[in-house]
N, C-alpha and C positions, 0 to 999 in steps of 0.2 A: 114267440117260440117258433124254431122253424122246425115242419116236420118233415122228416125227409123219405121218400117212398124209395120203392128198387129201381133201378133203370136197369129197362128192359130196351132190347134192338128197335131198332123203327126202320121202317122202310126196306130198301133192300136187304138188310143185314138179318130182321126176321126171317127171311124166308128160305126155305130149303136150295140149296145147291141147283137142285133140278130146274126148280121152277124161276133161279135166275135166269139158269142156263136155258131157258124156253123163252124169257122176254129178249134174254139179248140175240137170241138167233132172229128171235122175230122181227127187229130192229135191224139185224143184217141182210135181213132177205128183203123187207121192205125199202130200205136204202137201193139197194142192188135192182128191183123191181123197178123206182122212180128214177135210176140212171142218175141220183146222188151219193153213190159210193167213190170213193176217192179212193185210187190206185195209183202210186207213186212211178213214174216216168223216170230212167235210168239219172238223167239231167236234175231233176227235181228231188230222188234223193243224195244226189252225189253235194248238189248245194245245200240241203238238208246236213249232212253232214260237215261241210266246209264251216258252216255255222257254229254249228256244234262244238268244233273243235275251237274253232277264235273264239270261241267263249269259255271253253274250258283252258285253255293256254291263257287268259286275262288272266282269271280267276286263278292261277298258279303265281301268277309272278305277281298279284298284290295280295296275294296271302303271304311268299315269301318278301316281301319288302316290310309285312309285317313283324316277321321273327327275328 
């Protein structure tokens, strides 16, 4: 016989709005402090992009070669 309890949040999803909102700033100040924050360069999102897009234009014409 299986008994089934309530599920409840675990981890972040427990916890108050705030006190996400306090680790993740702390993660972003920490990053930023060690000079491993990543800031996207005008070149680096424009490729970012480019990407994006040949992926999403694939993904239109083999869906329509499906219908």
């Amino acid at each position: 016989m299986i008994i089934r309890t309530a599920v409840r949040p675990r981890g972040l999803a427990a916890m108050s709005p705030e006190r996400r909102r306090e680790i993740a700033s702390k993660g972003g100040r920490t990053s930023q402090s060690r000079g491993t924050a990543h800031q996207w360069t005008p070149e680096e999102a424009s490729a970012a992009g480019k990407k994006g897009s040949a992926r999403y234009a694939r993904r239109r014409v083999e869906t329509a070669d499906l219908a």
